[in-house]
C-alpha positions in Angstrom: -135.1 -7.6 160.9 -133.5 -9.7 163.7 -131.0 -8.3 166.5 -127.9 -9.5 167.1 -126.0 -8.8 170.5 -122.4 -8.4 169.0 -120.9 -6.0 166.1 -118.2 -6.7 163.6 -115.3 -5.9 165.6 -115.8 -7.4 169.3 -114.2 -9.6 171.2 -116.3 -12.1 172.5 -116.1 -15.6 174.5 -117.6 -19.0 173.1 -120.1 -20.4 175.8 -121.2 -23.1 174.5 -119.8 -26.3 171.6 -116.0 -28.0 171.1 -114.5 -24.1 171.0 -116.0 -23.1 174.5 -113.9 -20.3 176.6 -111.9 -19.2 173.5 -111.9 -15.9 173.2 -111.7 -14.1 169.5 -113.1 -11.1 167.6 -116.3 -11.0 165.4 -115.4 -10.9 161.8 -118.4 -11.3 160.1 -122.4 -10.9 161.7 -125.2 -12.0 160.0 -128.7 -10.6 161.5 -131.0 -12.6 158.9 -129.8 -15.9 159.9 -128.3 -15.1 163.7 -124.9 -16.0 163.3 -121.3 -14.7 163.5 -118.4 -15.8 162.6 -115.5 -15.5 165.2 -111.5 -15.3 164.2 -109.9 -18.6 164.9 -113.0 -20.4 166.4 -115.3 -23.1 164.6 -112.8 -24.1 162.0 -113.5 -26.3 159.0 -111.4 -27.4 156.4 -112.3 -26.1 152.9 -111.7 -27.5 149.6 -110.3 -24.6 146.9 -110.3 -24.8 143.1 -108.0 -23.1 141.4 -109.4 -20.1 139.6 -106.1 -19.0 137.9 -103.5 -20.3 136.5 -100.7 -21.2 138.5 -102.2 -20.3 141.7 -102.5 -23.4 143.7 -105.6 -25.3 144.9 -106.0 -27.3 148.4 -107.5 -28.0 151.5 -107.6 -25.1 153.7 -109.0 -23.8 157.2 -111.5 -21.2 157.2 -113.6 -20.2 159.9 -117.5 -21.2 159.9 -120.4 -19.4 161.2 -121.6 -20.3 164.7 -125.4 -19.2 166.3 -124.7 -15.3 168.0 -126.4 -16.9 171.1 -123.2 -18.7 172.2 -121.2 -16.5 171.9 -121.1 -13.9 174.9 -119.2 -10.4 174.9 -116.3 -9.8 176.1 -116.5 -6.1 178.5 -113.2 -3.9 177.4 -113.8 -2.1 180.9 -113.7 -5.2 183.1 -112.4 -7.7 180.8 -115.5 -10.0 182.1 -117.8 -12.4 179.5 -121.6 -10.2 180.0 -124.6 -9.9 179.1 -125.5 -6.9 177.3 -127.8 -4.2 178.3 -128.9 -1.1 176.1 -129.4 3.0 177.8 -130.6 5.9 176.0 -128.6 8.6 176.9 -130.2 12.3 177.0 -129.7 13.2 173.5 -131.2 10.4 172.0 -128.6 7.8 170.9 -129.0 3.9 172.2 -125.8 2.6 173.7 -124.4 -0.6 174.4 -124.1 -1.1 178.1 -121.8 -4.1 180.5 -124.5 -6.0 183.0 -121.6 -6.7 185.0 -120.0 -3.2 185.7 -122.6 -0.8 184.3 -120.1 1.1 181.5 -120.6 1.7 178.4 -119.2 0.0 175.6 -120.1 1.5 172.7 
């Protein structure tokens, strides 16, 4: 099983492509191929079929998935784009930790 960095739910920074230094939070992760998708970053336009009747059909904007390696996350301490680093605390559990400021973000 692959890692990702970032969990449904941050905010993180785009680094790197045609969206970079927008900021937006993870809406979807997906470990098995490395990717996120990120609210109101990569857009695409879709084209939707119909699937009832009388509900319209059209080209919309949806988001598409982007590589989780450029994309960094956003520190809710210090508001800075980090790297992050992971501490085991004493009993046991793995947290989440800011490479910039040292707090935990989980």
């Amino acid at each position: 099983m692959n890692k990702v960095h970032v969990k449904k739910g941050d905010t993180v920074m785009v680094i790197q492509g045609a969206d970079r230094g927008k900021k937006g939070k993870v809406l979807q992760v997906s470990p098995k191929e490395g990717k996120v998708i990120v609210e109101k970053c990569a857009m695409v336009k879709k084209h939707v079929k119909p699937r009832q009747m009388g509900e319209p059909g059209g080209i919309i904007d949806a988001e598409s998935a982007m590589y989780a390696d450029k994309v960094q996350l956003v520190c809710p301490k210090c508001g800075e784009p980090t790297r992050v680093g992971y501490k085991v605390n004493d009993d046991g559990t793995k947290v989440r930790v800011c490479k910039k400021c040292g707090k935990e973000i989980d």
